[in-house]
Residue, then its C-alpha position, 0 to 999 in steps of 0.5 A: x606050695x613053695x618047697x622053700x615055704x616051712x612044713x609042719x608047726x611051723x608052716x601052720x603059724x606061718x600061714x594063720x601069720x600072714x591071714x591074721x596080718x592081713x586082716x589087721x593091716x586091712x581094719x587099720x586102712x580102712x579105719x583110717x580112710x573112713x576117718x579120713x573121710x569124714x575129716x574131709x566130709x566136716x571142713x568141707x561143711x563148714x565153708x559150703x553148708x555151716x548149717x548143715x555141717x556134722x558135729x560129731x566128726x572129731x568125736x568120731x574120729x577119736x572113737x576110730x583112731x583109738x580103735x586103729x591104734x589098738x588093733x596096730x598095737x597087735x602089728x607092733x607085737x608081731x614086729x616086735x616094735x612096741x618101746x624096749x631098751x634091749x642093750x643088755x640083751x644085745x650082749x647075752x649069748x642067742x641061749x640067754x636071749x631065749x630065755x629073757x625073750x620067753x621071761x618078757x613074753x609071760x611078764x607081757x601076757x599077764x599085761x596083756x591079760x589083765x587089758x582085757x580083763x579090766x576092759x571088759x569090766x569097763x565095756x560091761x559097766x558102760x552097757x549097764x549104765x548105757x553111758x552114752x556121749x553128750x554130743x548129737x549122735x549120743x555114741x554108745x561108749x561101750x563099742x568105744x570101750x571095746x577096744x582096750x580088750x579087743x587090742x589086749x586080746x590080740x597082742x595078748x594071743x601075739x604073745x602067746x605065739x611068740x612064746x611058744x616060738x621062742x619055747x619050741x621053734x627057736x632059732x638063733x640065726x633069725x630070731x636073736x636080737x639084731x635080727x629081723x624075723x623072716x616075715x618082717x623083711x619081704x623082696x617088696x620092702x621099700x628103699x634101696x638093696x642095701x637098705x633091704x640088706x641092712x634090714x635083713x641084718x638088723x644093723x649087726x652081723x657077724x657073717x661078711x662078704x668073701x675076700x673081695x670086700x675086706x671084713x674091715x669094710x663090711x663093718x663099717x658099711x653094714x655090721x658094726x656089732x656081733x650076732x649069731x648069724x647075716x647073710x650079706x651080698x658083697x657090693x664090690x665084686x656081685x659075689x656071696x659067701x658066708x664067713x664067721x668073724 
């Protein structure tokens, strides 16, 4: 094991992290390639063999992208990149963004909950009435269905995760408002070093270059508005260093 890899609590959610994003990022590939396929599987009937061609591939391809668009919900909470306005909140000191973070993740938790609450109503109706579609391949709308309270259920226990890090792993200089938590920026992230740098940041640091890059250009290249903490290697003379301004 590393010895830069987090021990403990810590350590633990890292790791069960990484297994579960994995698995996540996998079922969204593959969902999308299986429709993929059977997009490429249907036009290709219709001008090689109308009469044999599928009729049911859009209705497929529906069932699956619903199911992709769930599952990548669970991604969007673990990059915290489900649709905010977080202006205000850019303006509250790391404490106060705390505690707004934990109050939006218990407002969240009961959404989430009550996704998988209704949607599991709907999934049992549908079995009890054994509602199926109209279409040839009289599709069971129940797995259809499933998919609003598996996603409710998966961002639900990202929510969960999230809350008790911002409850009891807290820390100012990674997880503040501006900046990336440190799973979301990895040495293979597309794009040039300084696109990575910026992203590192999260576009605002209050940490800039040593005296060989002037505070003045650090702000206008990369870091225009304050944050606890960024770590930025200075382009002009291939040198580091840490400095509050």
């Amino acid at each position: 094991m590393s010895t830069h890899e987090p021990s403990g609590a810590r350590g633990l959610i890292a790791r069960f992290d990484r297994v579960w994003n994995r698995v996540e990022r996998t079922l969204v590939g593959v969902l999308g390639a299986v429709a993929l396929l059977i997009a490429v599987v249907q036009v290709f009937g219709r001008y090689i063999n109308p009469a044999g061609a599928i009729t049911w591939a859009e209705e497929v391809i529906v069932y699956i992208a619903v199911w992709a668009v769930m599952i990548a919900a669970s991604q969007l909470v673990r990059r915290d990149g489900h649709v905010r306005p977080d202006l205000v909140l850019r303006l509250l000191r790391p404490g106060a963004q705390r505690w707004v973070e934990m109050f939006n993740c218990l407002v969240a938790i009961a959404f989430t909950f009550g996704m998988v609450w209704y949607g599991w109503q709907v999934v049992d109706t549908a079995q009890l009435l054994d509602q199926r579609s109209s279409s040839d391949l009289q599709f069971p709308f129940w797995i259809y269905y499933t998919a609003l309270p598996t996603g409710g259920l998966l961002m639900l226990i990202r929510y969960v995760i999230r809350l008790l890090r911002y409850a009891f792993l807290f820390d100012p200089a990674t997880m503040s408002v501006g900046h990336a938590i440190a799973h979301e920026v990895s040495p293979s992230w597309p794009g040039t070093s300084s696109d990575r740098q910026r992203a590192a940041c999260g576009q605002s640091a209050s940490w800039c270059c040593s005296s060989a890059c002037s505070r003045r250009a650090c702000r206008s290249s990369w870091c225009w508005a304050p944050a606890p903490r960024c770590f930025i290697s200075c382009p002009a003379s291939r040198s580091s260093a840490w400095r509050r301004t």
